[in-house]
C-alpha positions in Angstrom: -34.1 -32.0 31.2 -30.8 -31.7 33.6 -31.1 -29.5 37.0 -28.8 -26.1 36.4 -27.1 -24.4 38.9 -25.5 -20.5 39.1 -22.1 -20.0 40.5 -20.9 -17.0 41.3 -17.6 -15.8 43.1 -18.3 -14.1 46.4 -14.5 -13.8 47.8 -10.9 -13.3 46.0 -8.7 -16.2 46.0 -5.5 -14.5 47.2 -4.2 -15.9 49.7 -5.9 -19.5 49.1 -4.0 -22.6 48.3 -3.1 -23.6 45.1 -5.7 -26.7 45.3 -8.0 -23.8 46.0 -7.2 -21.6 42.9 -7.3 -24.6 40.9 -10.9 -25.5 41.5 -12.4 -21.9 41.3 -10.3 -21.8 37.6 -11.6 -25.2 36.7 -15.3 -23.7 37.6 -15.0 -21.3 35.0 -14.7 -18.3 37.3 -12.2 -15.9 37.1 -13.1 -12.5 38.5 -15.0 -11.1 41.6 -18.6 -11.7 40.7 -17.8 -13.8 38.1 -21.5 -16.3 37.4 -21.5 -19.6 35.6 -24.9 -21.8 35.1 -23.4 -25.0 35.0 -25.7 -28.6 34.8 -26.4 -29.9 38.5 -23.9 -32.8 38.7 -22.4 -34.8 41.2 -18.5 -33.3 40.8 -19.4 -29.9 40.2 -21.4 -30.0 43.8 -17.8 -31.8 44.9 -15.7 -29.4 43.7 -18.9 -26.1 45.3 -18.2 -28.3 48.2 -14.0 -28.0 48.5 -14.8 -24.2 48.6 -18.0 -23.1 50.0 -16.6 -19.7 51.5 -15.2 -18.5 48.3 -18.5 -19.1 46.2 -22.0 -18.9 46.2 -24.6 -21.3 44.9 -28.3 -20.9 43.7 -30.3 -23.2 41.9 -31.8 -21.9 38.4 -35.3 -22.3 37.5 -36.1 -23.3 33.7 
């Protein structure tokens, strides 16, 4: 069974880069708050990675 993760959006992207914006979009989150449980792989921990202060992350427990 694959590893999950929760995602959330801590801060707003205004002000961020495009780059930025484009990640946090491609995460699925959209608003303040905003959680996704996404599977634990290597380019979604990448992309956590390119914006650590704008998210949060916590692994899920099946």
């Amino acid at each position: 069974m694959a590893k999950k993760i929760q995602i959330q959006l801590t801060r707003s992207v205004i002000g961020c880069p495009q780059w930025m914006r484009t990640i946090v979009r491609t995460l699925g989150l959209r608003k303040l708050q905003d959680k996704r449980v996404l599977n634990d792989h290597g380019s979604i921990r990448g992309m956590v990675n390119k914006v650590p202060h704008l998210v949060s992350l916590t692994e899920v427990k099946e």
